[in-house]
C-alpha atoms as a printed R data frame, in Angstrom:
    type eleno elety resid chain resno       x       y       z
1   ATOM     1    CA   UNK     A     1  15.418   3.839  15.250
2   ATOM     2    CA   UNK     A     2  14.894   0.095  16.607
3   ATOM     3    CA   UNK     A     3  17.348  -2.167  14.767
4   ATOM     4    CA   UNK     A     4  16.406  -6.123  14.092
5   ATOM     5    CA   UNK     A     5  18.641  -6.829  17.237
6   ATOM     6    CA   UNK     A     6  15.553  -7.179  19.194
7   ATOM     7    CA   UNK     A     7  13.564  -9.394  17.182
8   ATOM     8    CA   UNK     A     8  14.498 -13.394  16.874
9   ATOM     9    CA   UNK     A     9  13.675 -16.232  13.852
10  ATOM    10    CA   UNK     A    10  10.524 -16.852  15.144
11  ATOM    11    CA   UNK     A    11   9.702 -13.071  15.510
12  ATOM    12    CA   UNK     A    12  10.750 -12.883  11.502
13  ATOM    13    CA   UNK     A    13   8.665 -16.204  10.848
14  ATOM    14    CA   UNK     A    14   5.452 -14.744  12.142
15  ATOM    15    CA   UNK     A    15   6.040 -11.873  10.316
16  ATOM    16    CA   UNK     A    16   6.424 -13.750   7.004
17  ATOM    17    CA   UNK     A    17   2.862 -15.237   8.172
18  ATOM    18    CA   UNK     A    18   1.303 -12.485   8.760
19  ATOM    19    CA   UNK     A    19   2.766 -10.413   5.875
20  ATOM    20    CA   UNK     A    20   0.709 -13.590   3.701
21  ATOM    21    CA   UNK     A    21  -2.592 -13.440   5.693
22  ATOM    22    CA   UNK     A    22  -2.907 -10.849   8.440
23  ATOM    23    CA   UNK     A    23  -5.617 -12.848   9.562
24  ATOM    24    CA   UNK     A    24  -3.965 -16.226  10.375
25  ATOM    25    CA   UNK     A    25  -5.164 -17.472  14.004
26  ATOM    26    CA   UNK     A    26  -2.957 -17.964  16.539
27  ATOM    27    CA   UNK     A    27  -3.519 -22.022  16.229
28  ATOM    28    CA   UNK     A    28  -2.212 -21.656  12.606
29  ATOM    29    CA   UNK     A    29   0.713 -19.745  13.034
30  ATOM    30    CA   UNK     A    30   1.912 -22.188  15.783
31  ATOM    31    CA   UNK     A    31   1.305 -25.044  13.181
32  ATOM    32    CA   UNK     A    32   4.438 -22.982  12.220
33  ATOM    33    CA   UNK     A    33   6.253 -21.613  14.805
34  ATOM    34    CA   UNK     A    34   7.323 -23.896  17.402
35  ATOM    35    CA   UNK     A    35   5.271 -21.645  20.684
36  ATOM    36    CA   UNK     A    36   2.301 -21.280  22.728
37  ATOM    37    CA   UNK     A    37  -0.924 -19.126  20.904
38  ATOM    38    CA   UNK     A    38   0.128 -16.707  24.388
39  ATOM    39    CA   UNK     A    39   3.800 -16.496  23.520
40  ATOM    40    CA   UNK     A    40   2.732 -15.850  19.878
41  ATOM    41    CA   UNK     A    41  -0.454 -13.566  20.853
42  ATOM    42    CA   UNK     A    42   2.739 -11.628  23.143
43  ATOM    43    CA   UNK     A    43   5.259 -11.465  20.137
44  ATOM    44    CA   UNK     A    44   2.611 -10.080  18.146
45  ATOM    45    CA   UNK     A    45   1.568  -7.386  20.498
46  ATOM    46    CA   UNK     A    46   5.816  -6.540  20.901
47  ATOM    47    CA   UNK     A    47   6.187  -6.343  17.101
48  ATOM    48    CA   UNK     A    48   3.435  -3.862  16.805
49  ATOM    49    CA   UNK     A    49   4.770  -1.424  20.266
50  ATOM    50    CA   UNK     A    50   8.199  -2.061  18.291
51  ATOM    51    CA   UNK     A    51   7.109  -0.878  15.226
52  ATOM    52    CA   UNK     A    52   7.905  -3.692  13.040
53  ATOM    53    CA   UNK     A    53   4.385  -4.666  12.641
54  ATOM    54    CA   UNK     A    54   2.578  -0.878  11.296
55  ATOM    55    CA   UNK     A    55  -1.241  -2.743  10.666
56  ATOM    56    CA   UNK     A    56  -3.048  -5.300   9.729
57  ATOM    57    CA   UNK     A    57  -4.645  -4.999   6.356
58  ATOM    58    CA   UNK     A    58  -6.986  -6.933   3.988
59  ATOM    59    CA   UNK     A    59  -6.356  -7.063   0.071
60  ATOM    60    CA   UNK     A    60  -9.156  -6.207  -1.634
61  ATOM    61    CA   UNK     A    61 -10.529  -7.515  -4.971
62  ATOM    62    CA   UNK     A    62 -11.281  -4.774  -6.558
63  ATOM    63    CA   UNK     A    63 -12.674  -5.992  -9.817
64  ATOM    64    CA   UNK     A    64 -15.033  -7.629  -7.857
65  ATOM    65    CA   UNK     A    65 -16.011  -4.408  -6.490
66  ATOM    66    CA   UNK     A    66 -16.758  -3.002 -10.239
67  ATOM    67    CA   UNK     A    67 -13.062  -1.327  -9.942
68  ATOM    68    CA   UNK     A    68 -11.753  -2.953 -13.547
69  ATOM    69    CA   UNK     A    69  -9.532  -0.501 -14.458
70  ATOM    70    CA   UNK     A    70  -6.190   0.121 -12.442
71  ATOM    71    CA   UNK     A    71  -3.626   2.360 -13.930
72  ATOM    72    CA   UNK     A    72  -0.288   3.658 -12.702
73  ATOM    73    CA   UNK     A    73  -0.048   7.270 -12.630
74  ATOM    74    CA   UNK     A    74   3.652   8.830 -12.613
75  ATOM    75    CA   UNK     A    75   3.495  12.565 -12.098
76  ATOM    76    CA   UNK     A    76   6.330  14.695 -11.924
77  ATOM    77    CA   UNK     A    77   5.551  17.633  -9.657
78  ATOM    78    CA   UNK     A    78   7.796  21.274  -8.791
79  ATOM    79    CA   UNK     A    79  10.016  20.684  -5.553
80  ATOM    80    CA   UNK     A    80   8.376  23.413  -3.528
81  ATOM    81    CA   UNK     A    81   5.072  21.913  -3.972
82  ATOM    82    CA   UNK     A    82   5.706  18.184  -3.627
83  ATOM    83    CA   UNK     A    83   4.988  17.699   0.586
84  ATOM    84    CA   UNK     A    84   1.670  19.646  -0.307
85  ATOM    85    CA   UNK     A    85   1.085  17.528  -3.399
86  ATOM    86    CA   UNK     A    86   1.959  14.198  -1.493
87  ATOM    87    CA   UNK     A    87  -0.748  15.248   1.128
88  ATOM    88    CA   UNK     A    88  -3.746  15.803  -1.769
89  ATOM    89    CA   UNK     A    89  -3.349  12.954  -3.731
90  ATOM    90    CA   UNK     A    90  -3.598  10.978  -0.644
91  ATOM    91    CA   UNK     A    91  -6.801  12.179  -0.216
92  ATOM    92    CA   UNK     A    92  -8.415  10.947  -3.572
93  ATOM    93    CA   UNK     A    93 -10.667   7.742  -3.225
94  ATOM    94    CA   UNK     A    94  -9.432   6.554  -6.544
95  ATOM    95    CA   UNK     A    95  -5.685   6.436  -5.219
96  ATOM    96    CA   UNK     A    96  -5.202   3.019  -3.633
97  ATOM    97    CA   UNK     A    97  -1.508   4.263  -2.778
98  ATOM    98    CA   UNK     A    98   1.295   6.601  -3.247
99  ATOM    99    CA   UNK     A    99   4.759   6.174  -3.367
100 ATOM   100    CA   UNK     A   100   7.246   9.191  -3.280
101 ATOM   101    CA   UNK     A   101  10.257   8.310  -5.878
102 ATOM   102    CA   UNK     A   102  13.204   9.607  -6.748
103 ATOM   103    CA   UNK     A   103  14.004   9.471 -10.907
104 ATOM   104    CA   UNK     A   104  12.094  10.338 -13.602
105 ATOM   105    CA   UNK     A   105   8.714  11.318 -11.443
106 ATOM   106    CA   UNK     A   106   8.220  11.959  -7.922
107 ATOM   107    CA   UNK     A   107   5.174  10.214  -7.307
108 ATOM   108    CA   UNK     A   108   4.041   6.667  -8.106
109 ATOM   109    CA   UNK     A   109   0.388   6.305  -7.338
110 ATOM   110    CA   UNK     A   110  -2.054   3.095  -7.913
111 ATOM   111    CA   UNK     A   111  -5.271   4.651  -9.518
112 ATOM   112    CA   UNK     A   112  -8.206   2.287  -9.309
113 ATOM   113    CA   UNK     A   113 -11.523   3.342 -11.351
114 ATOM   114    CA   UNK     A   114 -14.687   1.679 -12.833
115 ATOM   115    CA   UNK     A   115 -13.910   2.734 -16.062
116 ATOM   116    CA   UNK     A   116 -12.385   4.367 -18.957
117 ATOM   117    CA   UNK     A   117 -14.506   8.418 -19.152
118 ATOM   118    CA   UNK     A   118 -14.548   7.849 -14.916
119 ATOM   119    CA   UNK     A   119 -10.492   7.822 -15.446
120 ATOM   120    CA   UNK     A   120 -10.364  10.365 -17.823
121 ATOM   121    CA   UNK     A   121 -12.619  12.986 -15.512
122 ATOM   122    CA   UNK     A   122 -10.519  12.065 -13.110
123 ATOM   123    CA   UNK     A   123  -7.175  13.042 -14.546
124 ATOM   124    CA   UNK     A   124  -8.695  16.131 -16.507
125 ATOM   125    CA   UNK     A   125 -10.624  17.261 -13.311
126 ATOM   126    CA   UNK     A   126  -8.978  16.586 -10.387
127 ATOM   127    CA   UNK     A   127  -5.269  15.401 -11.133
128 ATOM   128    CA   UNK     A   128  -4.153  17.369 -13.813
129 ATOM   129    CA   UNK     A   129  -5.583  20.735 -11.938
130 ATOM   130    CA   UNK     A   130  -3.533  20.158  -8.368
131 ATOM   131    CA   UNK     A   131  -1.277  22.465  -7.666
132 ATOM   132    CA   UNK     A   132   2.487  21.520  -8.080
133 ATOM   133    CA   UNK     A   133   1.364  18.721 -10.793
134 ATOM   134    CA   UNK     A   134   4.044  19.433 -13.913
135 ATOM   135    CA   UNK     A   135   3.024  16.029 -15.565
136 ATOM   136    CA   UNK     A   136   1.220  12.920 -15.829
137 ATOM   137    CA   UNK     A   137   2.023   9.615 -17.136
138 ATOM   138    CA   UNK     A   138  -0.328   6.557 -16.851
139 ATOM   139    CA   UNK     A   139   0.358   3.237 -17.846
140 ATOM   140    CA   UNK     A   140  -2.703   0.252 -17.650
141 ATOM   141    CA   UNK     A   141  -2.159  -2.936 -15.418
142 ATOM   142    CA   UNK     A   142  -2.879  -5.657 -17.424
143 ATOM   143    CA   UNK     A   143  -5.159  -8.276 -15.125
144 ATOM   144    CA   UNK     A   144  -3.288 -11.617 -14.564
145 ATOM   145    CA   UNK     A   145  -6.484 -14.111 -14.666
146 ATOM   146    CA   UNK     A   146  -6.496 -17.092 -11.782
């Protein structure tokens, strides 16, 4: 396990950066942090052979891709079947991410669909029929408008 020994402030500060925009150039980020784009370009290349950085991602809009409904599926699954439940639903399209919990469910997944009969097929056909799955529990994310 690598502990936060190895990294400094302006390690942590590039991180908060690129945690906001994974994209930020080099010549931004030193705006920023007080170092060379090389001696930034070589912090970010430790941080990911360190593990601290796992990927670079983009956030999608995904009403703007005709995705208007998100919904957040709990689903309580049997103990013996939850690794081999964790490994199908990460294989659904409509599953923008799963979180194993501990409490009330075992899984938390984002479910992203075009609309309202495309999430009900999907929870009839394909959720509610995986093996392991002992319940479902959805709850609507309400769009904050900008």
């Amino acid at each position: 396990m690598v502990t936060t020994d190895k990294i400094d402030d302006n390690d942590r500060k590039i991180i908060k950066i690129l945690s906001s925009n994974a994209r930020t150039s080099l010549r931004d980020i030193k705006k920023k942090v007080d170092l060379s784009p090389s001696s930034i370009r070589n912090r970010m290349e430790r941080l990911v052979s360190l593990g601290f950085i796992k990927r670079y991602t983009v956030d999608v809009d995904y009403r703007k891709l005709g995705y208007d409904i998100q919904v957040i599926a709990l689903i309580t699954s049997k103990p013996s079947e939850s690794d081999a439940l964790c490994k199908a639903l990460s294989k659904f399209d409509e599953i923008t991410e799963v979180l194993r919990t501990s409490g009330p469910a075992n899984f938390i997944c984002m479910v992203r669909v075009q609309n309202i009969s495309e999430l009900t097929k999907f929870i009839t056909c394909d959720l509610e029929k995986l093996n392991g799955v002992e319940r479902i529990e959805t709850m609507f994310v309400l769009p904050h408008e900008e």
